[in-house]
C-alpha positions as CSV (number, residue, x, y, z in Angstrom):
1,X,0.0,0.0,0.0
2,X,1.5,3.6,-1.1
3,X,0.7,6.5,0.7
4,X,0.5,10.2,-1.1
5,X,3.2,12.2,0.5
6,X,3.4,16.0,-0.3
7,X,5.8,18.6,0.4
8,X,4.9,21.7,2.4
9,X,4.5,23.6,-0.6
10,X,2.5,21.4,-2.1
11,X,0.1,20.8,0.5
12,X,0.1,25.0,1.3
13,X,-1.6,24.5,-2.4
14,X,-4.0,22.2,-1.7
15,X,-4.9,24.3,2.1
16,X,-4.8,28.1,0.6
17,X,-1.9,29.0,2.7
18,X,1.5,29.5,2.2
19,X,4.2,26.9,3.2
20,X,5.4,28.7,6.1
21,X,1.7,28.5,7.9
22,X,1.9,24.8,6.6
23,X,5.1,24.8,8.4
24,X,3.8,26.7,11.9
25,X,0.6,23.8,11.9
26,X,3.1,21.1,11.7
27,X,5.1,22.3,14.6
28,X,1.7,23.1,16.7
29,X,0.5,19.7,16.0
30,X,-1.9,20.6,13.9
31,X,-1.4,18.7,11.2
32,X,0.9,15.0,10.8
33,X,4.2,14.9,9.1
34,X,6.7,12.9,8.5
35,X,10.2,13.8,8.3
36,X,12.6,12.3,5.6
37,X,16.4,13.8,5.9
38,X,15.8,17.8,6.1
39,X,12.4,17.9,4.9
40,X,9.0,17.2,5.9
41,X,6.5,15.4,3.8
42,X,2.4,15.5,4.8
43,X,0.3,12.7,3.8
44,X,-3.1,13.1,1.9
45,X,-4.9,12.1,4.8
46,X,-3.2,14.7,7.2
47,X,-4.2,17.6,4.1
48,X,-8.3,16.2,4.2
49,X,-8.2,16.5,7.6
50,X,-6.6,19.6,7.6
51,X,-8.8,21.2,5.2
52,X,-12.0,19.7,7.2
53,X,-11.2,21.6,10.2
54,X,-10.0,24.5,8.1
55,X,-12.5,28.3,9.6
56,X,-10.8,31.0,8.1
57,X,-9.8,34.0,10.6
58,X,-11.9,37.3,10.6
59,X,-13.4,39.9,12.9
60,X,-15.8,38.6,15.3
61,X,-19.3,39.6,14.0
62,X,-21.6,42.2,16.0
63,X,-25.3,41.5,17.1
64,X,-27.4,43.2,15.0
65,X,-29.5,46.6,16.7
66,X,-32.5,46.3,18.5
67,X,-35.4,48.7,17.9
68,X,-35.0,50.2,21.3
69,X,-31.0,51.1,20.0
70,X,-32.1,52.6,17.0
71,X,-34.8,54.9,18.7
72,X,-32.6,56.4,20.9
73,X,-30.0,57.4,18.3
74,X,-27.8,54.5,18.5
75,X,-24.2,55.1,19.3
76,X,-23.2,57.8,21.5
């Protein structure tokens, strides 16, 4: 049985990030590698889980105004 091993750049590709990030969730634990000489090599599996989990970052969203906020003028 073979098993699909891809290099941090590659598998930055296949996750929308760049191979340093890659890089950063493999030392976190965040995603499974295996290390051959000097370089690291992730598996497919490790890359679907990866992506499964994936939430991109952004600002927290605000609750949306009540009636009472917009009769009194709102911010102040």
């Amino acid at each position: 049985m073979s098993t699909n091993l891809y290099t941090t750049t590659e598998a930055a590709g296949f996750l929308d990030v760049t191979p340093a990030r890659v890089r950063q969730m493999v030392a976190r634990g965040e995603i499974e590698s295996v290390k051959m000489g000097r370089d690291r090599f992730i598996t497919a599996e490790a890359i679907n889980g990866a992506k499964q989990r994936k939430t991109k970052p952004g600002p927290t969203p605000k609750p949306p105004a009540t009636k009472a906020s917009r009769k009194r003028g709102g911010k102040k």
